[in-house]
N, C-alpha and C positions, 0 to 999 in steps of 0.2 A: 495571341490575343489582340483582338482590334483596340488600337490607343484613343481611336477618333468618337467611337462609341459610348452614348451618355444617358443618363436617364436621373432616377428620382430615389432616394429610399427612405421614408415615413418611419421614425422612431416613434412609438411612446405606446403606455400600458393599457389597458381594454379601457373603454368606453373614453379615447380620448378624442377620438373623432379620425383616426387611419385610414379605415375602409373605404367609409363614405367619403374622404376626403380623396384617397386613389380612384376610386370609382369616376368621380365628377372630374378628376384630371387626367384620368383615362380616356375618356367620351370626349371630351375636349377637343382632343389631341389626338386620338384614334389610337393610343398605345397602348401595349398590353398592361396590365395590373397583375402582378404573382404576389399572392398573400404566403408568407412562410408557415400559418395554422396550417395549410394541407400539407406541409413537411412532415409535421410530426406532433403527435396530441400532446395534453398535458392535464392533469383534473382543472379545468377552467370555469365556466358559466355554471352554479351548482343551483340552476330553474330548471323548471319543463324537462322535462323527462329524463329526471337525473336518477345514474346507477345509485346503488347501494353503497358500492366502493367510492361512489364521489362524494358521498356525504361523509361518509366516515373519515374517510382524509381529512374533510374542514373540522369534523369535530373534534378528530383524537390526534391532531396535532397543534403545536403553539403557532401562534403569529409567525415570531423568528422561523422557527422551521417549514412554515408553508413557502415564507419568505425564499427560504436558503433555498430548498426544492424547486421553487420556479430558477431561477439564476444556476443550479445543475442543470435544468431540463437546456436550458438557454447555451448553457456551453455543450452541452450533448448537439445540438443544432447546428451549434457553429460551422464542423466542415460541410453539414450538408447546403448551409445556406453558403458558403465560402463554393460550392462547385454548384451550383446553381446560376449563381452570380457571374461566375467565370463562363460558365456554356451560354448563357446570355449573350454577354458583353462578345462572345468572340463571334456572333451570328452578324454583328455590327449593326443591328437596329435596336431602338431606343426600348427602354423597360422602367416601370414604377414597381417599385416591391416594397411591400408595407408587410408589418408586422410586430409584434411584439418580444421577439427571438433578435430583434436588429436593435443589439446593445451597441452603444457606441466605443467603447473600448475596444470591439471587434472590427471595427470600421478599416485600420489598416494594415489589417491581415486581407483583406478581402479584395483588394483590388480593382478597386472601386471604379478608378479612374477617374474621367472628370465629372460623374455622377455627381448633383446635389443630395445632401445630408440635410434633413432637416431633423429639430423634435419636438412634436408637438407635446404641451402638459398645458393642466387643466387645475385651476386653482384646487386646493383639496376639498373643501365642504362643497365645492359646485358638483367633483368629482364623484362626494360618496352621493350625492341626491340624484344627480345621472345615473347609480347604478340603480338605488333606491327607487327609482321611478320606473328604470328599463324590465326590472326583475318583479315589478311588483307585489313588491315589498308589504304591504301590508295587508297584502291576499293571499300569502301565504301562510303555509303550517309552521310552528313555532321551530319545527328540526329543520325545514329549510331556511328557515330567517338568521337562524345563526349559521346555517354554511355563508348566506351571504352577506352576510357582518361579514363574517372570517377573509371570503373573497372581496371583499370590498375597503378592508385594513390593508392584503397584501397588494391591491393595484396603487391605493395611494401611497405607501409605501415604496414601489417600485417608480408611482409617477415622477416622488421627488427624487427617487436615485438616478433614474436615466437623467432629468435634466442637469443635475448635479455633475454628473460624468458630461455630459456631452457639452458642457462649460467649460468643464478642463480639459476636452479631446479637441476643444475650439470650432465645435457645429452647432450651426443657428437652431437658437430653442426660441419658438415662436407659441405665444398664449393664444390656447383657442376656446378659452371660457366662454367666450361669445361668438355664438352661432354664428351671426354675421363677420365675423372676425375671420373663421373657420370657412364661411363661404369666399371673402377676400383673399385670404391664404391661398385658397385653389385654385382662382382667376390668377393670382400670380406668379405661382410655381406653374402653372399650365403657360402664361406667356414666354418663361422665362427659359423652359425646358422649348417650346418651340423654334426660339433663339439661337440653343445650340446645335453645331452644325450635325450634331450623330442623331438627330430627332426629324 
């Protein structure tokens, strides 16, 4: 495994600004971006052209349990993001990998190296009206509206346990309630990832 080899990994729960934030410090930088969503699905976004089976999931289970079920799917993920991470890093050039599968308590099983950790979170009521807005929400059918209530308790839910964990794993949780915030964030991890020397 190359030791000299660095890169980026983007914590935090959907709609927290990951993607878009790897994307613009990918282009920056010219580095690749690996999103862990192509690893492995999960019932996620319950809009636009949602199975049968993905609504019923939000309906006919509790909060708790949608909860616990993301955080199973999450350690199901584990070794594949842990040899993902590893075939990376030992190619010796630089990588951003963002996701929502990149809990921080997994952080050092994984071999990180001197990759930056960051997590992004997003105050809660900013949270739920980003979903409310992205999904919208008030153009939908009453049976979608409560999948995405359901979806939309379990991300903030999830928003404040990753940064709660990655508090105590000792990795920068960075607020990006503000867009502008979110845009500065990028410009800076993108200088800063330029900086070092596996980039």
């Amino acid at each position: 495994m190359t030791s000299g080899s660095n890169g980026l990994l983007l914590i935090g729960t959907s709609h927290v600004g990951k993607s878009t934030c790897a994307n613009n410090i990918g282009s920056a930088i010219r580095c690749p971006v690996i999103s862990t969503d192509m690893l492995g699905r999960h019932p996620g976004r319950p809009w636009t052209g949602v199975p049968d089976a993905v609504l019923e999931f939000y309906h006919r289970m509790s909060d708790d349990a949608i909860h616990w079920f993301l955080q199973v799917h999450h350690e199901n993920m584990r070794p594949l993001i842990g040899a993902k991470i590893e075939a990376v890093r030992e190619t010796g050039e630089g990588f951003i990998l963002e996701g929502a599968a990149l809990r921080p308590e997994y952080l050092g099983d994984w071999q990180i190296g001197e990759a930056l950790a960051v997590c992004l979170h997003v105050e809660p009521n900013s949270l739920r009206e980003r979903i409310r807005t992205g999904s919208n929400h008030s153009q939908q059918n009453d049976t979608i509206k409560v999948a995405i209530d359901k979806f939309t308790e379990r991300s903030v839910r999830e928003n404040e346990a990753l940064a709660e964990t990655a508090v105590r794993n000792k990795i920068e949780v960075v607020d990006v309630t503000d867009f502008k915030g979110a845009d500065r964030l990028a410009r800076e991890l993108a200088s800063r990832l330029v900086a070092s020397p596996g980039l």
